[in-house]
C-alpha positions as CSV (number, residue, x, y, z in Angstrom):
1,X,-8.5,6.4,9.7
2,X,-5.0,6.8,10.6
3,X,-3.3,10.1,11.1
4,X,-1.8,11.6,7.5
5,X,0.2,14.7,6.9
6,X,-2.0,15.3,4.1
7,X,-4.8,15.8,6.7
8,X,-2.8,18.7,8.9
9,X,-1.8,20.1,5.3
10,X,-5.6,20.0,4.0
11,X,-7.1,21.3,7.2
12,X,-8.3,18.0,7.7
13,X,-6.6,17.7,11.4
14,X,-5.9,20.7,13.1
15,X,-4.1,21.1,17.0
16,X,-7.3,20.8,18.7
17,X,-7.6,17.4,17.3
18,X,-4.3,16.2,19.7
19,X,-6.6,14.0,21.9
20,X,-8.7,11.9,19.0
21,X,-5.6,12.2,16.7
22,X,-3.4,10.5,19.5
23,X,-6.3,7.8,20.6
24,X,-6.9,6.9,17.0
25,X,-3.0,6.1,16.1
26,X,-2.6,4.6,19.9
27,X,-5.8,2.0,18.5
28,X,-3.9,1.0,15.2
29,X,-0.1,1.0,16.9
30,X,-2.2,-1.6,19.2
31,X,-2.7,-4.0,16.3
32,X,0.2,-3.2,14.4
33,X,2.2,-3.9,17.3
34,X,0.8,-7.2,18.9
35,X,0.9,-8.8,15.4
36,X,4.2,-7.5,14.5
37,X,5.3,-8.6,18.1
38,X,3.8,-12.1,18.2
39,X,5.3,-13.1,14.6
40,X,9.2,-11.6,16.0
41,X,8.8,-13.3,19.2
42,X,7.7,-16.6,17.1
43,X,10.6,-16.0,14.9
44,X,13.0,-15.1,17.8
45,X,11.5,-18.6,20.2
46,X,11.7,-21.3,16.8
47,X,15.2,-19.4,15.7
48,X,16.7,-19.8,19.4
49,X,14.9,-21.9,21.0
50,X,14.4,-19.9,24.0
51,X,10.7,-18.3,24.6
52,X,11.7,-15.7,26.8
53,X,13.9,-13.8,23.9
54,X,10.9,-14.4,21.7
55,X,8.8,-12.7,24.8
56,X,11.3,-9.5,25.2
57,X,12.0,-9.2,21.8
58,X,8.4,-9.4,20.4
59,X,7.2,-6.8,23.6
60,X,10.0,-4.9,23.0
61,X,8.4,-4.4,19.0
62,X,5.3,-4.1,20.1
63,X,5.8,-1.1,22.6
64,X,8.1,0.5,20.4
65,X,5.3,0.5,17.1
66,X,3.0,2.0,19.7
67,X,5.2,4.7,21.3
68,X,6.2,5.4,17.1
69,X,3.0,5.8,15.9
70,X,1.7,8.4,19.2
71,X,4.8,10.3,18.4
72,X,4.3,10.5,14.4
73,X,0.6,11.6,15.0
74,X,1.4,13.8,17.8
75,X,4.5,16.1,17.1
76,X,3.3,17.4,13.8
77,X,0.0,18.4,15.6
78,X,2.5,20.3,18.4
79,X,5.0,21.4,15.7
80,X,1.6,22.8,14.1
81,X,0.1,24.6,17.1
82,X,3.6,26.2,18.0
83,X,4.0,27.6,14.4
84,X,6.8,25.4,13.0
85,X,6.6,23.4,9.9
86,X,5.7,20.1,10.8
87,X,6.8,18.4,7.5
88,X,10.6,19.6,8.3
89,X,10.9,18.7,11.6
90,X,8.7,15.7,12.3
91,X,11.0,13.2,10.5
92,X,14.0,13.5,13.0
93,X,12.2,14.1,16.4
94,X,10.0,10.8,15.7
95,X,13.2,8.9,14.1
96,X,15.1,10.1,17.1
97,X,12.5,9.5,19.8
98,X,11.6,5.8,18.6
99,X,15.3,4.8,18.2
100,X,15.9,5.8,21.6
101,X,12.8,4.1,22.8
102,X,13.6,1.2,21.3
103,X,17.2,0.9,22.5
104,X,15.7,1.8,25.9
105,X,12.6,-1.5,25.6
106,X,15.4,-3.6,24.1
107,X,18.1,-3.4,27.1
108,X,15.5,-3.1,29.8
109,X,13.3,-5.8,29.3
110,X,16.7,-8.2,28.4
111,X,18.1,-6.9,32.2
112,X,14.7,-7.8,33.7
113,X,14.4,-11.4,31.9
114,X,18.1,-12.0,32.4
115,X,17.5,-15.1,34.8
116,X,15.6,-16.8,32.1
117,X,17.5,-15.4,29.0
118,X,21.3,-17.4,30.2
């Protein structure tokens, strides 16, 4: 069962539980992000015709989903612990954090693939 603010707000989850809260999202960010991946990269290969976009683009989704859904199951466990209200603060340090991630995926996996991109 994926990680819920209802469950840190119920008593559900509570700080202690950073390390099974964290492996549990990091196990559905895996599926979620190879099949969201694969279906972009098919879309990006047939759309262009190049495979290596559809490769960068789909790993570039697929590491970003998982990076997203560590950070939305971690900071409101931290937030928590550190006596901050995890409901007002969660939304823009994980909207921050995975925009920046992705950005970062995006432009560095493009510079790496370059040679077969052109």
């Amino acid at each position: 069962m994926p990680f819920r603010c209802e469950s840190l707000s119920l008593g559900l989850a509570r700080p202690q539980d950073l390390f099974r809260v964290w492996r549990k999202e990091v196990f559905v960010g895996l599926i979620n992000g190879v099949v969201l991946g694969t279906l972009i990269a098919l879309v990006a290969w047939v759309w262009k015709g190049n495979l290596m976009l559809g490769v960068v683009i789909g790993a570039a989704l697929a590491l970003n989903t998982i990076i997203a859904v560590s950070i939305g199951g971690i900071v409101p466990l931290l937030l928590k612990r550190t006596g901050q209200d995890p409901a007002v603060a969660s939304g823009p340090l994980l909207t921050t954090i995975t925009d920046m991630a992705g950005f970062f995926l995006v432009l560095s996996l493009a510079s790496l693939a370059m040679p077969y991109l052109v």
